[in-house]
C-alpha positions in Angstrom: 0.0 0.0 0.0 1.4 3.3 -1.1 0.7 5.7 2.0 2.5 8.5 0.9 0.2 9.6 -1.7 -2.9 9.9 0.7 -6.0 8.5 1.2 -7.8 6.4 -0.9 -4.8 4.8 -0.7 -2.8 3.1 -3.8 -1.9 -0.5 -4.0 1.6 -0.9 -5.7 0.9 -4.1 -7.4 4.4 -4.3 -9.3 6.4 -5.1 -6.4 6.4 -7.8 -3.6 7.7 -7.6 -0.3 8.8 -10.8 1.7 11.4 -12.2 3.9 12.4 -15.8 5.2 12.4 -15.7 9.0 14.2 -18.5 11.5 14.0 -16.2 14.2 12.1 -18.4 16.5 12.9 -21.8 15.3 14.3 -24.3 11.7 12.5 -27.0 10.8 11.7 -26.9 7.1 14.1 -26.2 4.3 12.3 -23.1 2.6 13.2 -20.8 -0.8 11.5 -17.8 -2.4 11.8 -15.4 -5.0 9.5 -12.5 -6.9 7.7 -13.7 -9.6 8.3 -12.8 -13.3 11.8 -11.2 -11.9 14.5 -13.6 -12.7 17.1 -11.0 -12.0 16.7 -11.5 -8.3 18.0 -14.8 -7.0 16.4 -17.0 -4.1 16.6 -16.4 -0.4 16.6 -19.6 1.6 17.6 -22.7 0.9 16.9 -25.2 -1.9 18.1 -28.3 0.0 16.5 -31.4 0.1 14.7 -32.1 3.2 17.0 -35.0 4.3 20.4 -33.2 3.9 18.7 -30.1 5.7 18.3 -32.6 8.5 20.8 -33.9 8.5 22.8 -30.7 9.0 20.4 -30.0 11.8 21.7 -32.8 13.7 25.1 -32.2 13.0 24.6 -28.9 14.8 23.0 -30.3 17.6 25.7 -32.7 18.2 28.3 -29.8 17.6 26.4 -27.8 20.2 25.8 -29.7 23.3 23.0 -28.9 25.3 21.2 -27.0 22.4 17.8 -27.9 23.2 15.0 -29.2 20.4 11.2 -29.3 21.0 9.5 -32.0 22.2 7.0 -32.7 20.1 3.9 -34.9 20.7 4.5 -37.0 18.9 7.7 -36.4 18.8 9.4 -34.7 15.9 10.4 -37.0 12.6 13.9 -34.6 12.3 14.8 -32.1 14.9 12.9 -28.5 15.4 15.5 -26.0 16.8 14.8 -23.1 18.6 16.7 -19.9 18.1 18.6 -18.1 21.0 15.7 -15.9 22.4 13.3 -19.0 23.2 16.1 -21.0 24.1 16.5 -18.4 26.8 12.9 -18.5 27.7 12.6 -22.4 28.1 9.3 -24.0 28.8 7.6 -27.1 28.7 8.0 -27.7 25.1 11.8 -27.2 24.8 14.6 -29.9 26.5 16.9 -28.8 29.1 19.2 -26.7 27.9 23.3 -27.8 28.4 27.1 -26.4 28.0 26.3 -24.5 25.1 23.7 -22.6 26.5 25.5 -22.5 30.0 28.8 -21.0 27.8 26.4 -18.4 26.4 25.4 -17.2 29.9 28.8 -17.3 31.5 30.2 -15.6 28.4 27.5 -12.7 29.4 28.6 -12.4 32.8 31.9 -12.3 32.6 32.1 -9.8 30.3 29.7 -7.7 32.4 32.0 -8.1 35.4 35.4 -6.2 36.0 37.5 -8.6 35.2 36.2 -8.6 31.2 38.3 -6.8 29.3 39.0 -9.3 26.8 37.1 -9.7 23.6 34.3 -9.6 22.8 33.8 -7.8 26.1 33.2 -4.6 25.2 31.0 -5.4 22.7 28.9 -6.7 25.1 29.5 -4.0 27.6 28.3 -1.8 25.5 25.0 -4.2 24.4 24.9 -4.5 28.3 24.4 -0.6 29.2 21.9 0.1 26.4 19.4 -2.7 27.8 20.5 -1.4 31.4 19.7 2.2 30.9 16.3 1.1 29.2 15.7 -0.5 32.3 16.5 2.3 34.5 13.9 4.6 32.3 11.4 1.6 32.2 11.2 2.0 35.9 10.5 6.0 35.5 7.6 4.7 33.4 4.0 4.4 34.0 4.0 0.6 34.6 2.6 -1.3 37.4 3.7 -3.4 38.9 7.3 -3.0 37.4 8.9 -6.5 36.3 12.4 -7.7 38.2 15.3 -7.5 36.7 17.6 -10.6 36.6 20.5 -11.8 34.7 18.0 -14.3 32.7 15.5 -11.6 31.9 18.4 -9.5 30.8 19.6 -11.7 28.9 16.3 -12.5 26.9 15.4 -9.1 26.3 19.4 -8.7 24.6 18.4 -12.1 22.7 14.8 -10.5 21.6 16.4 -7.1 21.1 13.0 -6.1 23.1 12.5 -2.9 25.6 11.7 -3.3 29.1 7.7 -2.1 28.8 5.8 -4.7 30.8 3.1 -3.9 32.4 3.1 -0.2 30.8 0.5 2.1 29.9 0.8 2.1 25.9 2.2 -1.8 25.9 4.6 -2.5 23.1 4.8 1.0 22.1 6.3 2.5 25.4 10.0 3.0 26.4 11.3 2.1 22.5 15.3 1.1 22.6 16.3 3.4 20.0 15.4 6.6 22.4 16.8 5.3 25.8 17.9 8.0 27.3 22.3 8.4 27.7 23.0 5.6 24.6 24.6 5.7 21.6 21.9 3.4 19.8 23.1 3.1 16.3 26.7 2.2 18.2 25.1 -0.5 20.4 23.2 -1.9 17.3 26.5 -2.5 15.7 28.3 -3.8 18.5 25.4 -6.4 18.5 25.4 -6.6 15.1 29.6 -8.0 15.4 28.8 -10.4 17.9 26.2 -12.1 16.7 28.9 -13.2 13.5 31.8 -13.8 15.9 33.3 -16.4 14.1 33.8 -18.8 17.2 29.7 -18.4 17.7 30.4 -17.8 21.5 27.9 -15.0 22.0 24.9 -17.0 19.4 25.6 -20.2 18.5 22.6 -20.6 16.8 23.6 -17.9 14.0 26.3 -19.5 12.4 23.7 -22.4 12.3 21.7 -20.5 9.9 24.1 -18.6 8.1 27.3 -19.9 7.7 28.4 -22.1 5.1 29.4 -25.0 7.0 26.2 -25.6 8.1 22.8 -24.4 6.4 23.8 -21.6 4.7 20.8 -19.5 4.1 20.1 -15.7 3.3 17.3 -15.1 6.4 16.4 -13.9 9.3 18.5 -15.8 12.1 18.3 -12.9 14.6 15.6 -10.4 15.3 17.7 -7.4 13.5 19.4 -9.7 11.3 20.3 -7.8 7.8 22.2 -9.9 6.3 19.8 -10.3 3.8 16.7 -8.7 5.7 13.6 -7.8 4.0 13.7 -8.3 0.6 11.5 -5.4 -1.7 11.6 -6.0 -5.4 9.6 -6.1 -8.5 7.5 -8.8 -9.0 3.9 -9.9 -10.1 3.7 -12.6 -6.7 5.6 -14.6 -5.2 7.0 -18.1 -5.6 7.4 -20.3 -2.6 9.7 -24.1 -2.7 9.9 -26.4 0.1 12.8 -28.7 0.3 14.5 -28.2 -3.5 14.6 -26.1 -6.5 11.7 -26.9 -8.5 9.5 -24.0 -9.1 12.4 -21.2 -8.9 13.3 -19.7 -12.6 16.3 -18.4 -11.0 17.8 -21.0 -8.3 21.2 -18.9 -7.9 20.9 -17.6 -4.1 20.9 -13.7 -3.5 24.2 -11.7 -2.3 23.3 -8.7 -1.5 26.9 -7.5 -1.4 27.0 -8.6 -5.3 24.3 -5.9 -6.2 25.3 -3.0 -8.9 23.7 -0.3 -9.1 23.4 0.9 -12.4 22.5 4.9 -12.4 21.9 6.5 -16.1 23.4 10.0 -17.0 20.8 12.7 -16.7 19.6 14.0 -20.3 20.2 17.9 -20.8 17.5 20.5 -21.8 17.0 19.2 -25.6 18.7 16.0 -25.5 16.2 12.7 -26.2 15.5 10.9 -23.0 15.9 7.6 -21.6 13.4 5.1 -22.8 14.0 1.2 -21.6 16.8 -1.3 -20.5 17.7 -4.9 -20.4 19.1 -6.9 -18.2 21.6 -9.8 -19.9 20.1 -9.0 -23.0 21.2 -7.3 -26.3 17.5 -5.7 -26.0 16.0 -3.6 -23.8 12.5 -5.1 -22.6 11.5 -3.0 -19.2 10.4 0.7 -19.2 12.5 2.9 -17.4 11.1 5.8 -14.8 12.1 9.2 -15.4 11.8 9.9 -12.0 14.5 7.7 -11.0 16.6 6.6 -14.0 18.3 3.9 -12.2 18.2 -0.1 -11.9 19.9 -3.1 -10.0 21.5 -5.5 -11.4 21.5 -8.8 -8.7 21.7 -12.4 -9.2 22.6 -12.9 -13.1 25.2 -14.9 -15.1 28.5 -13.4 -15.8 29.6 -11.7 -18.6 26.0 -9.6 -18.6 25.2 -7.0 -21.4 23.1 -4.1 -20.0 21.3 -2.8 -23.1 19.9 0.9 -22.8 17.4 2.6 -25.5 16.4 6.6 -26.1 13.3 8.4 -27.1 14.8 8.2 -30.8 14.8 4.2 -30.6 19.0 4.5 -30.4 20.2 1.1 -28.7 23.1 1.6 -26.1 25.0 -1.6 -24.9 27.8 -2.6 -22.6 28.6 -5.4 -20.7 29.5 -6.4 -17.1 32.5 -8.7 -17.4 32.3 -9.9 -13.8 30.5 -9.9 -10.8 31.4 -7.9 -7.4 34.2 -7.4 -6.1 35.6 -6.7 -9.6 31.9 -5.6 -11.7 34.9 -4.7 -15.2 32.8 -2.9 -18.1 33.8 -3.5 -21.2 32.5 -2.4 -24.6 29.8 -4.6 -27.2 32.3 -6.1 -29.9 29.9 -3.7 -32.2 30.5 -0.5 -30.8 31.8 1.8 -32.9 32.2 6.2 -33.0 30.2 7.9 -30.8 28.2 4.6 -29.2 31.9 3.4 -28.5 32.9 6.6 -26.5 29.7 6.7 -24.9 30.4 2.9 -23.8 33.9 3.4 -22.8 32.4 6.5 -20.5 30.4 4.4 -18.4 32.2 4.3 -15.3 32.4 1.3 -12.4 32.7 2.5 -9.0 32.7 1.1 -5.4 33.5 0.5 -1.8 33.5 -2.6 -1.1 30.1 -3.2 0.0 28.0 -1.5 -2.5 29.1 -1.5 -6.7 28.1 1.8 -9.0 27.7 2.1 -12.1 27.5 5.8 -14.1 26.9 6.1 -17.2 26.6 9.1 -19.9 23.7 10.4 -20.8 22.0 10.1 -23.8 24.0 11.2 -27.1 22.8 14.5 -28.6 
């Protein structure tokens, strides 16, 4: 819904928004994608559902003391919680062991004198954001005002959720990001660093989702997790596998540290003006929008030709020789006068985490 414009309010039906989340728990080995966009590769997994398993198990038995659901009956392949319900327990989870027992004692150590090593202040710092919210929580209308403990700290770090029970305007009230004395976009990336500590000391059950040895998947592992995040992107719907690739007409998994951004010269008063482009094709096939003369170019085969047209029907082409961290342009084997100095104008930029690429405008 396209708010911005007012009420009666516009539906934006050319773009879908989705995301994977494994927040609370993995079970099932899940995929999607936008429909009728195969620029834009699958987040998720395409495993089958026994070698997803079986990697589940692995990680169990790497993890001591990680506990599973019960299930009743119980579970034909294990359903793993992720850190903040491990921390709240229950009836439906089993004991929790060393590795949860590490986590804690990881916590308080750092939180103590004596930890100055890494990744202590990390975690200092993580530790006086959720303090200080608890100090202004008890300023709050709330009644009665909940106790803080080390284990209730430690789930509301896990959630990444304020102290606000019992508050008059419920979720709403005491939000982290305005806790009063805190750094907050610090503290989010001091939490940020520790949940990808490569030894996954402070969340084990990160590196379960994320990293290669084990599932491997672009989602949501953690409740800020970006490392894919929320995906927005042109689309007519959405496709949805379970437990393979069958169904996805683009299987290759999204980076998003492999987008380019491909931004178009601005046309001068009296030149012709941008028209369409192409993606990995000699001919352009999607309108561009003169508002914002600019596309993405994200999970495609390597070399790519980006084909551009005008308002007087003139076709512009180079191509992408290789993906990030080395997106090389070089020029159509075609290319000759003026369309050849255009091409060898277009200019590849970046730093590292995000790829440009500018182009001229328009010929006269």
């Amino acid at each position: 819904m396209v708010t911005a414009d007012g009420p009666p309010y516009r539906v934006d039906m050319s773009r879908v928004d989705y995301d994977i989340s494994y927040v609370d728990q993995v079970y099932l080995p899940v995929a999607m994608a936008p429909l009728g966009n195969p620029d834009v590769g699958r987040i998720g997994t395409v495993q089958g559902l026994t070698g997803f398993r079986a990697v589940l198990t692995r990680f169990l038995a790497d993890r001591p003391g990680w506990p599973t659901y019960r299930g009743d009956p119980p579970y034909p392949g294990p359903r793993i919680p992720g850190a903040y319900n491990v921390l709240v327990g229950g009836p439906d989870l089993t004991a929790a062991g060393a590795t949860v027992d590490a986590m804690r004692a990881l916590y308080a150590h750092c939180t103590t004198a004596a930890g100055d090593d890494e990744p202590c202040p990390a975690i200092r710092a993580v530790d006086d954001l959720f303090r200080r919210n608890y100090a202004h929580y008890l300023t709050l209308d709330c009644a009665p005002h909940a106790t803080l403990t080390a284990d209730s700290l430690l789930r509301h770090v896990h959630g990444w959720v304020p102290f606000n029970r019992n508050c008059t305007g419920g979720a709403a009230a005491n939000p982290l990001q305005e806790t009063p004395g805190v750094d907050y976009p610090a503290a989010v990336g001091h939490y940020l660093a520790l949940q990808y500590l490569p030894s996954g000391a402070f969340n084990p059950y990160v590196g379960l989702i994320h990293d290669a040895g084990y599932l491997g998947m672009s989602a949501y592992a953690f409740s800020i997790d970006d490392a894919v995040g929320n995906m927005n992107e042109s689309g007519d719907g959405l496709i949805v596998v379970v437990g393979g690739p069958q169904g996805l007409v683009n299987p290759r998994p999204y980076d998003r540290k492999a987008l380019i951004h491909v931004n178009l010269g601005q046309p001068g008063s009296g030149r012709p003006a941008w028209s369409d482009y192409g993606i990995c094709t000699d001919r352009p096939d999607r309108a561009i929008n003169p508002a914002f003369p600019s596309f993405q170019v994200a999970t495609v085969a390597y070399p790519c030709t980006i084909s551009l047209s005008d308002s007087r029907d003139r076709v512009y082409r180079f191509v992408i020789a290789n993906p990030p961290p080395d997106p090389a342009v070089r020029c159509d084997a075609g290319a000759t006068g003026d369309m050849l100095a255009w091409c060898r104008a277009v200019t590849p930029d970046g730093d590292g985490t995000a790829w440009y690429l500018d182009t001229p405008p328009p010929l006269d």
